[in-house]
C-alpha angles and dihedrals in degrees: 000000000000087000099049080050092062101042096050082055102063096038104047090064091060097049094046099025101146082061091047088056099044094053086047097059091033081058104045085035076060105046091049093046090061092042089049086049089044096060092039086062079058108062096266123138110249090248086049102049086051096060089042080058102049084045093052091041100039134187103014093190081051088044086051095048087046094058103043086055083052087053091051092231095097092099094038078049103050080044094062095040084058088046088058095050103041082056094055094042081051091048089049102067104027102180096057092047082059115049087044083053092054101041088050094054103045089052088042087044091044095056084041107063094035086057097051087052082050104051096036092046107031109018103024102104112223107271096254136107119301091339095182082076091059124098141171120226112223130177112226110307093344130064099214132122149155129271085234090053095047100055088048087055097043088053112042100038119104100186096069126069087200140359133196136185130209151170128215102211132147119240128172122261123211117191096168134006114295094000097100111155123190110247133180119226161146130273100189133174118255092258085063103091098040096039086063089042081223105160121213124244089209139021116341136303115241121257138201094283083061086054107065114110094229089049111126092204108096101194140196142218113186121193122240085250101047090056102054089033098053107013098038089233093299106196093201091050090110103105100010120132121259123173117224115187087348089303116113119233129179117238098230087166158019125212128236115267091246101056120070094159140262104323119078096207105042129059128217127212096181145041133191144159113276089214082070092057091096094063096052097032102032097156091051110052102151103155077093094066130081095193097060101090101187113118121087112222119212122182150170127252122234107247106268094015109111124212091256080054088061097040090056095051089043089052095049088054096046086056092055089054090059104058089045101046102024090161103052089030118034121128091016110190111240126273130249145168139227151171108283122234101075105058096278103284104339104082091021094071093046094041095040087055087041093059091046096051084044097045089048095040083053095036089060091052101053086046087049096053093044086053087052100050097046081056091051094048096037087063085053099050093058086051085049097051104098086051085045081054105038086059097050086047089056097051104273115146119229084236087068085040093056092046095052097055086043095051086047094050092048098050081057097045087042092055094042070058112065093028094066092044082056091051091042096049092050098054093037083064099052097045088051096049087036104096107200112218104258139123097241124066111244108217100181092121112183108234113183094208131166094283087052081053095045087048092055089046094055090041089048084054102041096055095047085066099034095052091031105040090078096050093037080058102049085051092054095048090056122136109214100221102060091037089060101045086048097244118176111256082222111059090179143023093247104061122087134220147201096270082042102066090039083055092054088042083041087058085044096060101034092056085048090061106039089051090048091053091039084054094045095039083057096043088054090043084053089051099047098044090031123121100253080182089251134066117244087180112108087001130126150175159171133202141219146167118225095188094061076066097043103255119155132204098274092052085033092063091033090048090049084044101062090031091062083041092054104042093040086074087045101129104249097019101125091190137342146200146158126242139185082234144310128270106267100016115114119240122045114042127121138188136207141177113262127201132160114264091221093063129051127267108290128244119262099256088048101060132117136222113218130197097232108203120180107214147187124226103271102038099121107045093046086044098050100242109141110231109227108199139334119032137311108226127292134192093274087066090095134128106275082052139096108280110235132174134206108210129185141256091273098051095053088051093047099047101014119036126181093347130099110264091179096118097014122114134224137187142230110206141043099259103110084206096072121121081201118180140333116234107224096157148009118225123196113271120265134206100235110165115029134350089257112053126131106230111295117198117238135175127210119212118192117249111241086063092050116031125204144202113199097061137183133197119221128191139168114219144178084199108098110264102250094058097039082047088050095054100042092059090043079052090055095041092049090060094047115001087199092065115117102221108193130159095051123167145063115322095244087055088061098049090076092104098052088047097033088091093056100040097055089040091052089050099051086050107044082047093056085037085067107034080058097046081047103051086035088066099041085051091055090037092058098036091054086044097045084047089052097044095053100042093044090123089037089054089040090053090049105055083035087069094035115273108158126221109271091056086055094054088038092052086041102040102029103092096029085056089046096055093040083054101049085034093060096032081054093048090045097055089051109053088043090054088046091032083116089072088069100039088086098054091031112096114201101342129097116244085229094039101153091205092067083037091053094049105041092052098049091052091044082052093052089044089060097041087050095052089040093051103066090050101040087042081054082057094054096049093061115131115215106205086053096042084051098048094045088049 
């Protein structure tokens, strides 16, 4: 315990330092007092033997110093000596405490929060047991696969110790009669729950003998927040009834708060056996079926086996596959693992790109703000040079120099500190308690942890060297003399300096980042005024799912058909129609391969992926979408019918080229032997799944012929979209009260999700676009001013023997022009070489479009010559005769 003495020794004097003292002169009073007894008992005179005393003892101010370095507290001492004056030299110029402790914060905030989104979305592993052995199976680029793969997969493999599969869908929940809510959730294996090692906080999990298709048992997972939502944390909720999809299960647990299953971004608030999926769904069982790819695998990995172990192993089965199933399985896409949590590899890539853009786009900012701020602090420090002086001269060493600015430096980067992790922590807050409209729960909460704290210490840090290290050095590189007669660092206008030079990298990455936010605003601009190929404006809708209520193909068609009936003869619905679903709305959608029926089935590399919609007579016209050639649908378009088929722009070009398709038929599956669909017409071409899409083929098949089960109305009104949204679902409810109607409202008001990205990506940077604009112009503002402060008599002298306006701007401006040039030829090189980082969040704009270039940087220029003039017009009212006097 050698080492906790010692340390109590040198901090207990700090912390009671008036005793410390005390005892100190008590104990040197005390030491005099016996020497001067001591020469007394000699013969000396009492004043003699004093002085004989203070001889024999020496310097008492030295005696002290000695002692406090023998007690191990004289350097925490000297520290906190620093920490005192640094607070008073703060305290002294205010304003420039804080605007360095602002800008320090919102760059501080800003990393912050990005990092927060970072580390919950991207690196947080899932809260499970041992989460670094899971991993999610993806083909190719997608994650999906088939119930009869996956158990393949699951049997024969040797690298994993377990294996579950699982889909995240909505259903609708009934908890009393006439009281039915949409939820999102999971249907998992049985595997599912031990696989994770999640333990219930209530009740059990279900297990594989939950999962067989012929179990009794329908069982029930309810989320943490269901329970307490929608069942007010009922602690008798365990083996209570609750209808899903019209199906009634028995609630046998509740999930812990912290587990809201597998994906990161989405919260569940159910879970059931897939082996229950038939009995809610009947007419879609597709765990039969090889081809119906739409359940995502996640497994663990066996101790000592890597994931190329795995790969390997998974590859050899899929292989095997092949050869025993060549039509459902030739040309497989390679296999490939990944962390779990974002849907295997298709939300990891764009939210991966998303986060580095984010990170840099941050990361500029930070360094932006530090520039600014040794700038800032370089400017001080020459007005700080005789006081720099004045201390060397009187025995201070340029080690204690050096501390002092750093423990200055660090008082301001600790404040910006603290300042930013208040800021994060405030917005972090709201975007966890703001609920985006949209359908599916977003489950991304924002958690500031220990990592998030360590993250704002090392950046503290960081930016205490990196904004401190230019002016410490130019302390340290003082010459006495001219310190102490005052004498200016510049002795002229053309040479360049250290905050010179900040000032020119500060323009650099200023312009990077106004252009950056120009290129993405406009990109936003494009996606909100761009041709979808269909009109939102004056358009609503609502949604529900028949088969939740048990409906099959034959009441599915006659229940369409008297809705449409019925809201057709709503009063201010212009024209109405019902829909599987809507392009670039989630759930719903549902894709095929499509070939012409006059040519053979095509190779694997040859197909095509088709958009399948499932339409009413009447959908393009109330959605918007021009209709090309041929015929939209008619009432002869039923079941005993032909089956025909209107397609879009895309697919006539991907299968048809140049020719007429008007009359020819495709297909959309792999038998050869399918008479497949009449084209009796060609629609415009729609963006469906995302704003930037490249044009993707889809084919449309009336309803009546087809049938569906997920269904949404669609109407155009000149009624307000509250009120026409209000009597389409009265119109629905009034056909089958039991009905859940979700997604109501006019048809701009749900796209939210597919322009969410752009939106939030638009605001961060059009926020950093200006704090840059804004720190690039103070820059120029105090360079020009600390230019003009310290060559008043220059300037004086200079209009004393002549010199005409424009010499004085030019002497004034010139250097200060010459950095903001190089500084915004330098920002502009580079944003057109890394131009490639925006192109995956940019919609319709060219990374390198001059138009945005050519704007950005003429307001960026006006934004300089506006914080230069007010400075450089102060040159051009000195007086010479005052100037001259004063000097």
């Amino acid at each position: 315990m050698r080492w906790f003495s010692r340390i109590r020794t040198g901090v207990n004097p700090i912390l009671k330092r008036r005793q410390a003292e005390q005892d100190l002169d008590a104990e040197l009073q005390d030491h005099m007092e016996q020497e001067i007894a001591d020469g007394i008992r000699r013969g000396l005179p009492a004043e003699e033997a004093k002085f004989a005393a203070q001889r024999l003892v020496g310097s008492i101010s030295l005696y002290k110093e000695e002692c406090r370095d023998a007690r191990n507290f004289g350097l925490i001492e000297d520290v906190v000596r620093d920490v005192r004056y640094a607070v008073r030299s703060l305290r002294r110029a205010p304003l420039f405490t804080a605007v360095a402790i602002g800008t320090l914060a919102l760059g501080i905030g800003a990393n912050t929060i990005i990092f927060t989104f970072v580390e919950d979305v991207v690196l947080r592993p899932l809260p499970v047991s041992d989460p670094g052995a899971l991993t999610t199976l993806n083909w190719g680029d997608i994650s999906n696969f088939s119930f009869p793969n996956y158990l393949d997969f699951r049997d024969r493999n040797t690298a994993f110790s377990s294996m579950a599969a699982y889909r995240f869908n909505a259903a609708s929940i009934s908890v009393h009669t006439r009281d039915s809510f949409r939820a999102w959730g999971y249907q998992a294996t049985g595997s599912y729950f031990q696989m994770l090692g999640v333990r219930p906080l209530l009740g059990r999990f279900f297990g594989p003998a939950d999962d067989r298709r012929a179990s009794p048992n329908a069982v029930l997972v309810i989320s943490h927040r269901l329970w307490q939502g929608r069942f007010g944390g009922d602690p008798n909720i365990l083996g209570k009834s609750v209808k899903v999809d019209g199906f009634p299960f028995t609630v046998i647990g509740v999930a812990p708060e912290s587990f809201t299953g597998t994906e990161l971004i989405v919260a569940g608030d159910y879970w059931l056996p897939l082996g229950m999926q038939p009995r809610i769904e009947p007419e879609n069982d597709f765990v039969r079926w090889r081809t119906s790819q739409n359940l995502w695998i996640i497994g663990r990995l066996r101790a000592g086996v890597s994931r190329a172990q795995a790969t390997t192993n998974l590859e050899q089965i899929a292989a095997q596959l092949e050869r025993e199933y060549p039509n459902d399985m030739a040309g497989h896409q390679r296999l490939s693992l990944s962390r779990p949590g974002l849907v295997g590899e298709a939300l990891r890539g764009p939210v991966t790109k998303i986060s580095i853009v984010l990170m840099a786009i941050g990361g500029v900012g930070l360094l932006l703000a530090c520039i600014n701020l040794a700038a800032m602090l370089l400017a001080r420090a020459s007005d700080r040079y005789r006081e720099i002086g004045i201390r060397l001269a009187l025995g201070a060493s340029r080690t204690q120099v050096i501390r002092q600015l750093f423990v200055e430096n660090f008082l301001l980067a600790a404040a910006g500190g603290m300042g930013g992790l208040a800021i994060s922590v405030a917005v972090t807050r709201f975007l966890t308690s703001w609920h985006p409209a949209f359908d599916i729960p977003i489950g991304a909460d924002l958690h500031l942890d220990s990592t998030v704290l360590c993250f704002v210490l090392a950046v503290t840090v960081s930016t205490t060297l990196l904004f401190g290290f230019a002016p410490t050095l130019q302390a340290v590189r003082i010459n006495l003399i001219p310190s102490l007669k005052n004498e200016s660092i510049l002795k002229r206008f053309g040479r360049w300096s250290a905050r010179d030079v900040l000032v020119g990298v500060q323009v650099a990455l200023s312009v990077i980042l106004v252009i950056s936010s120009s290129l993405v605003i406009r990109s936003l601009r494009h996606a909100l005024t761009m041709d979808l190929g269909f009109d939102p404006g004056n358009a609503v809708s609502v949604s529900f799912d028949l088969s939740l209520q048990g409906y099959n193909s034959e009441k599915s068609r006659h229940f369409d058909a008297t809705l449409l009936q019925n809201a057709s003869h709503i009063p201010g619905i212009s024209s109405v129609a019902v829909a599987n679903s809507l392009p670039l709305r989630t759930g719903g959608n549902d894709s095929e391969y499509v070939s012409r029926t006059d040519r053979p089935l095509p190779g694997t590399s040859e197909r095509h992926l088709a958009m399948v919609y499932n339409i009413s007579p009447g959908y393009f016209r109330t959605l918007g979408t021009r209709l090309l050639s041929g015929r939209d649908f008619n009432g002869a378009d039923r079941q005993q019918n032909l089956p025909v088929a209107v397609v879009n722009e895309a697919l006539v070009h991907s299968l048809f080229g140049n020719e007429n398709a008007i009359g020819k038929h495709v297909r959309l599956s792999l038998n050869a032997g399918d008479p497949g669909f009449e084209i009796v017409g060609v629609a415009a071409t729609a963006k469906y799944r995302s704003l930037n899409e490249d044009p993707m083929p889809a084919i449309f098949l009336p309803i009546a012929q087809t049938g569906t089960a997920w269904t949404t109305l669609i109407a155009r009104s000149r009624l307000p979209a509250a009120e026409a949204a209000d009597l389409l679902r009265k119109s629905v409810l009034d056909l089958d009260p039991e009905l859940t109607v979700f997604n109501a409202g006019s048809l701009k008001e749900q796209l939210a999700l597919p322009f969410f990205p752009a939106r939030a990506l638009a605001t961060v940077l059009s926020i950093f676009g200006a704090l840059a604009m804004v720190l690039a112009a103070t820059g120029l503002f105090a360079l020009v001013a600390y230019a003009v402060a310290r060559r008043t008599r220059e300037i004086g002298i200079r209009i004393a023997l002549g010199a005409r306006p424009s010499q004085v701007l030019g002497a004034v401006l010139g250097p200060t022009l010459a950095l903001s040039s190089a500084g915004i030829l330098i920002g502009t090189a580079i944003t057109l070489a890394a131009g490639h980082l925006l192109s995956s969040v940019l919609y319709g704009v060219s990374p390198r479009d001059p138009a945005t270039y050519l704007a950005a940087l003429s307001v960026f220029v006006l934004v300089a010559l506006l914080a230069c003039w007010n400075p450089a017009a102060r040159a051009l009212r000195i007086d010479p005769a005052y100037t001259l006097r004063q000097e």
